[in-house]
C-alpha positions as CSV (number, residue, x, y, z in Angstrom):
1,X,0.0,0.0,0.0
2,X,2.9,2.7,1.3
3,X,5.0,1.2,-2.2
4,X,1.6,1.9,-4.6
5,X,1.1,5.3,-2.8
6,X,5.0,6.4,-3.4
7,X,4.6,5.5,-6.8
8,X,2.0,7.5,-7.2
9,X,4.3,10.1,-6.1
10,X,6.7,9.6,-8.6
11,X,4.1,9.5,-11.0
12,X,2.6,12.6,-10.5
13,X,6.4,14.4,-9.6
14,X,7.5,13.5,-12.9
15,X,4.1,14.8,-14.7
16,X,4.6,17.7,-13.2
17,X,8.2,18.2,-14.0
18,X,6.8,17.5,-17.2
19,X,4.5,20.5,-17.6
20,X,6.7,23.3,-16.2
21,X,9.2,22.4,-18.1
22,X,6.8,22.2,-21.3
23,X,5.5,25.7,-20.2
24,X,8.6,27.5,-19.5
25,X,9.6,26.2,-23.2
26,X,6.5,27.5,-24.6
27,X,7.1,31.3,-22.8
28,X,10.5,31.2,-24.4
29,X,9.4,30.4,-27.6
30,X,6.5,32.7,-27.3
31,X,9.4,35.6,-26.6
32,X,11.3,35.1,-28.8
33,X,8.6,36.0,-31.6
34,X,7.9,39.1,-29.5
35,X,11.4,40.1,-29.9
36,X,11.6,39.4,-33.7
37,X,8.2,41.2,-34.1
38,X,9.7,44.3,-32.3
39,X,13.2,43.5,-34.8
40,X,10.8,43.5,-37.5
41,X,8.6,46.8,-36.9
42,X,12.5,48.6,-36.3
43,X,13.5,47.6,-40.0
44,X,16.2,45.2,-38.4
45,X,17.5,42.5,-41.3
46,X,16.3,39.4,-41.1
47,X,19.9,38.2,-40.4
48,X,20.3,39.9,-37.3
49,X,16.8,38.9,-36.1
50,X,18.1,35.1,-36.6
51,X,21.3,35.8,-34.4
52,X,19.2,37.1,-31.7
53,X,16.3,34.9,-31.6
54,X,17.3,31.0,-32.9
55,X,14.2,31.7,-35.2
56,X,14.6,30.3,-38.5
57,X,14.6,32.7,-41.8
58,X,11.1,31.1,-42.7
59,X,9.7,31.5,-39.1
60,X,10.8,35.2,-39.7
61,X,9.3,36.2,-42.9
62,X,6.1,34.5,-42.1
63,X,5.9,37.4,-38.8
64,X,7.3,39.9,-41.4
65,X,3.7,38.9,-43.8
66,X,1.5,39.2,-40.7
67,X,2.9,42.5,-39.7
68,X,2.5,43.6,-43.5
């Protein structure tokens, strides 16, 4: 009973290890097409935005068509 229970535990530790890591990943992500948005309205090349952000070129020039 004690062993089941401490499982459980563990089960639910590690599910949610899980989803704070999953969401910190996802804020990260989400700020880092803030910053390229703010790049973009500043007329910064896409180059630049790609050193700062990790974004890809693509990733970049689809914000750069919503922003249009």
């Amino acid at each position: 009973m004690i062993m089941d229970m401490n499982k459980a535990k563990m089960v639910n530790d590690a599910v949610v290890s899980t989803l704070e890591r999953k969401a910190k990943e996802a804020g990260r992500e989400e700020e880092k097409y803030e910053i390229a948005l703010n790049m973009l309205e500043e007329k910064e090349p896409i180059e630049k935005i790609v050193k700062y952000t990790d974004l890809t070129i693509e990733q970049i020039k689809e914000l750069r068509t919503e922003l249009d």
